[in-house]
C-alpha positions in Angstrom: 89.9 96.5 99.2 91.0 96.6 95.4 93.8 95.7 93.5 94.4 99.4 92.7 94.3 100.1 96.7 96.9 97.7 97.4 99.1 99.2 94.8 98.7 102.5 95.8 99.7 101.7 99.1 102.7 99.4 98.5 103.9 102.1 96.2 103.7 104.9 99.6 105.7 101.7 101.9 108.2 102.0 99.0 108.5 105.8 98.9 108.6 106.4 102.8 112.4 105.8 102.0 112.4 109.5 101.0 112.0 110.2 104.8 115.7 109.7 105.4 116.8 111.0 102.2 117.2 115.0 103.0 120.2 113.9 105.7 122.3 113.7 102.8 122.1 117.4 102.5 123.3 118.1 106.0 125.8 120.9 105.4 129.9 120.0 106.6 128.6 117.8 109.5 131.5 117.3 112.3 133.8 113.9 111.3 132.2 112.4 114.9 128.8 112.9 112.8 130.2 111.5 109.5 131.6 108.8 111.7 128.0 108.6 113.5 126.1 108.5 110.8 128.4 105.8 108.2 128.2 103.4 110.9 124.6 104.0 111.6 124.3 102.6 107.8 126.3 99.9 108.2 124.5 98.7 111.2 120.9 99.0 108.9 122.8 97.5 106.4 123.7 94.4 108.5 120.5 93.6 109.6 119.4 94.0 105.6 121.9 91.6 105.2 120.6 89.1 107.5 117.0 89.4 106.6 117.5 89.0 103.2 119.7 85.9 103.8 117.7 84.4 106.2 114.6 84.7 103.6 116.6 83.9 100.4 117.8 80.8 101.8 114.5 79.5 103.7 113.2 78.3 100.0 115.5 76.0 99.3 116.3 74.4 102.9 112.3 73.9 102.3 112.9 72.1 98.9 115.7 69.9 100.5 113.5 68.6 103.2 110.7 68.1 100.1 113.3 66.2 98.6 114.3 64.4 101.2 110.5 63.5 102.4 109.8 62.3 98.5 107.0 65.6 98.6 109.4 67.3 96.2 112.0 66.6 93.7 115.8 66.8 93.9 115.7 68.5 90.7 113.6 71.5 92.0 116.3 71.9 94.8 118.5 71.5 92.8 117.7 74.8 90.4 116.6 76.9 93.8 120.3 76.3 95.2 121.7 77.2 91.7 119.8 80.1 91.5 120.7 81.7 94.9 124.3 81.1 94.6 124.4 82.4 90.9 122.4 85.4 91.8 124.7 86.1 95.2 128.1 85.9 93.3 126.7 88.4 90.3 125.4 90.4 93.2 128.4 90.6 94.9 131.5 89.8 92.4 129.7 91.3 89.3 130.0 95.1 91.3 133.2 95.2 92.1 134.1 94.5 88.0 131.0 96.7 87.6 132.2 99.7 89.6 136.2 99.3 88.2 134.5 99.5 84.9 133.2 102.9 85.7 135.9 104.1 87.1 137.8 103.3 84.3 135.4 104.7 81.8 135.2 108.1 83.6 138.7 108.3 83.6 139.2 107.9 80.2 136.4 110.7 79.5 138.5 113.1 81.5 141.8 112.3 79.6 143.9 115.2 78.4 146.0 115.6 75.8 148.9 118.2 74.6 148.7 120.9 72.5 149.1 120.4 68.3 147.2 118.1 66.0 144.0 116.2 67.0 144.6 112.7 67.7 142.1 109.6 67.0 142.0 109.4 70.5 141.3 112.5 72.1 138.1 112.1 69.5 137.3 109.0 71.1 138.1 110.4 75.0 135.8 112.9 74.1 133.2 111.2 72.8 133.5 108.6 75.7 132.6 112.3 78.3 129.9 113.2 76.3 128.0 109.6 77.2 128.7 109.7 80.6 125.8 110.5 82.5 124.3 109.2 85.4 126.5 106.0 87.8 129.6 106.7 85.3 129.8 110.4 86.6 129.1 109.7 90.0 131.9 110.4 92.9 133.0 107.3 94.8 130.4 108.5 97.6 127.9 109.1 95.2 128.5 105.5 93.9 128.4 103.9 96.9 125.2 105.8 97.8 123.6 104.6 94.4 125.0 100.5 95.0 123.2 101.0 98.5 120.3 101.5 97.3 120.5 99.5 94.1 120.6 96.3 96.7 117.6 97.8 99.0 116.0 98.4 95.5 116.2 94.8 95.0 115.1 93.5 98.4 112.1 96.1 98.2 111.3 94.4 95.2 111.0 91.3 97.0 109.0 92.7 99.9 106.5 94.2 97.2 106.1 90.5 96.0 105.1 89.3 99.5 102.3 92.5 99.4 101.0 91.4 96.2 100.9 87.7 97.2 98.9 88.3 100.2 96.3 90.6 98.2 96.0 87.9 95.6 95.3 85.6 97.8 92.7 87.8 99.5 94.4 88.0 102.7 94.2 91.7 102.9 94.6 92.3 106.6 98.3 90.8 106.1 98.9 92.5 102.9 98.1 96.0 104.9 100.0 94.8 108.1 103.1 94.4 105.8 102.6 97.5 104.0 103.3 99.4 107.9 106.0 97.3 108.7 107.7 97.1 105.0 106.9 101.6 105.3 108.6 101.8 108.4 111.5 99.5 107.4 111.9 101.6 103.9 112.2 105.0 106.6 115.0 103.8 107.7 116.6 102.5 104.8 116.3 106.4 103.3 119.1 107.1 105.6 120.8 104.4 105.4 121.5 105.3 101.3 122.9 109.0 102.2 125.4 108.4 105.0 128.2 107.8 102.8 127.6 111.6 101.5 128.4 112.7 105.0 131.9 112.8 103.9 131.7 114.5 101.1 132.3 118.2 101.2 129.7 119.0 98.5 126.1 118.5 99.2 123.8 116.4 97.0 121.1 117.9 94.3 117.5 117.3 95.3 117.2 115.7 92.0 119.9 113.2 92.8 118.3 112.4 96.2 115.1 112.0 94.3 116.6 109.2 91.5 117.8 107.1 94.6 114.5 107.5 96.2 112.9 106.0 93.4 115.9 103.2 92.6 115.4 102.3 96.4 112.0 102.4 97.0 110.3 102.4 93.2 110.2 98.2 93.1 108.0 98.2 96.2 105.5 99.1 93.8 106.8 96.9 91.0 107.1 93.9 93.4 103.5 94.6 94.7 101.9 94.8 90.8 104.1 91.4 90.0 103.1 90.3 93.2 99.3 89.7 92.6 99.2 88.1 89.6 102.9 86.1 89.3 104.7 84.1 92.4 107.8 82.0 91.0 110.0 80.7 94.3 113.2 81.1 92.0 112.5 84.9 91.1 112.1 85.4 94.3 115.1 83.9 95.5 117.0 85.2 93.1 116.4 88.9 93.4 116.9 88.4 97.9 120.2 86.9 96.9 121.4 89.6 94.3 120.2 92.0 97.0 122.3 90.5 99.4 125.5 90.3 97.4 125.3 93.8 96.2 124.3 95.0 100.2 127.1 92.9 101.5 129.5 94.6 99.2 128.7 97.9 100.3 129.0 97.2 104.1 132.7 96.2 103.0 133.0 99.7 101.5 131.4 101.8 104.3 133.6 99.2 107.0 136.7 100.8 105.0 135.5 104.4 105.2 134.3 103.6 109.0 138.7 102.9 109.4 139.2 106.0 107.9 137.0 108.5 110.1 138.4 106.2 113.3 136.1 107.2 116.3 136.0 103.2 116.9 133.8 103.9 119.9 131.2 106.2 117.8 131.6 103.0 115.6 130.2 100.8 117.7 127.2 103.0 119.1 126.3 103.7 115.9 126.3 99.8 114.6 124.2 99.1 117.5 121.5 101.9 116.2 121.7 100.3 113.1 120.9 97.2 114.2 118.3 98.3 116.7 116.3 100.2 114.0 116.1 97.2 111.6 115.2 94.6 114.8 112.5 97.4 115.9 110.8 97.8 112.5 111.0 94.1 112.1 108.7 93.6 114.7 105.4 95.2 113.1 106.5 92.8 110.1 106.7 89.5 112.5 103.4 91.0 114.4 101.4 90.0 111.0 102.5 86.5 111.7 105.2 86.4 108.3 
């Protein structure tokens, strides 16, 4: 199969996130639904979580026992640790200043002022509005929908990497076995992205669904084109443990609106669906022997 086959099809596991996408557009869903569906995420999320933990940190307990065995160099474990627990704090600290910074900057775009002269700083305030487009206008759902899947955009990035490894190394059979499983993962990550919208009264554009589509699931298809031609441990690392900074700080934000909606017992059952879906699509991945 050719290089140009393998990208083609790591770039449709990537987009099979737009599967779950259109359930953000349910129309005033019952708050047992809302609840339903936010803890359904949170339960994907958690499995996300462990995955990409459990991956991110496999690396460098290899390079200790390297170390340790004189086969490596303390050094080299040394810079892997460093680089998982740099990338995990930015991915996890660096939102929460990241997201206060939007807020902040959206609010000062909708300033008012009172009647009478112009001031230097309604200029300003309104200059400040007419820049803010995209994350900066977004409503707390809405920004929480687009940090969900800026950390599954991340860990698809590294599952594209493992795609494009396995072609490069002409080990096609695995490449296309973890193009299912990494498609069938990405359908239920879709979903996962849109259930904080369930509480929103509005419903979502097309056009926004579409930009997280592509945020989520677009660096498949980067990871896989890297993926065949570049393999660095410590890029790798680092992007699994961003991704599981930034994922872990969303579950903390969907856990808060999950105490909101109450329902503790639709809560639960809906954790365990979560959880179920990841461990189920997980299987086709572990069935390729990865």
């Amino acid at each position: 199969m050719s290089s140009g086959s393998i990208l083609i099809l790591g770039g449709i596991a990537g987009l099979t996130i737009f599967i779950g996408l259109p359930v953000g557009r349910l129309r005033n869903p019952a708050p047992r639904l809302k609840a339903f569906l936010n803890a359904t995420a949170i339960g994907v999320l958690i499995f996300l979580l462990w995955d990409v933990l459990t991956n991110g940190w496999q690396p460098v307990e290899d390079a200790l026992s390297a170390a340790q065995d004189s086969k490596g160099t303390w050094m080299h474990f040394v810079g892997l640790a460093a680089t998982f627990a740099v990338c995990l704090s930015v991915g996890l600290v660096g939102l929460v200043y990241y997201d206060r910074w939007m807020s902040n900057r959206a609010g000062r775009g909708k300033a008012k002022f009172g009647p009478g002269a112009a001031a230097v700083d309604e200029f300003v305030a309104k200059a400040d509005a007419a820049r803010i487009h995209g994350a900066d206008a977004l409503s707390p759902a809405k920004r929480v929908a687009f940090f969900i899947a800026l950390g599954i955009g991340l860990h698809n990035f590294s599952e594209g990497l493992a795609i494009g490894q396995s072609a490069a190394k002409g080990e096609i059979s695995l490449a296309l076995m973890l193009i299912i499983g990494f498609g069938l993962h990405n359908a239920t990550e879709g979903f996962g992205i849109v259930a904080p919208l369930a509480a929103e009264e509005g419903r979502p554009s097309w056009a926004f669904l579409a930009a997280m589509g592509l945020i989520g699931g677009g660096p498949t298809f980067v990871g896989t084109l890297i993926g065949q031609s570049f393999v660095n441990n410590a890029v790798f690392i680092g992007f699994l443990a961003l991704a599981a900074g930034s994922i872990l700080y969303v579950v903390v934000q969907l856990l808060h609106v999950a105490h909101k909606l109450g329902f503790r017992e639709v809560l639960m059952w809906g954790l365990l669906v979560g959880l179920f879906a990841g461990f189920a699509t997980d299987l086709v991945i572990k069935a390729a022997g990865v």
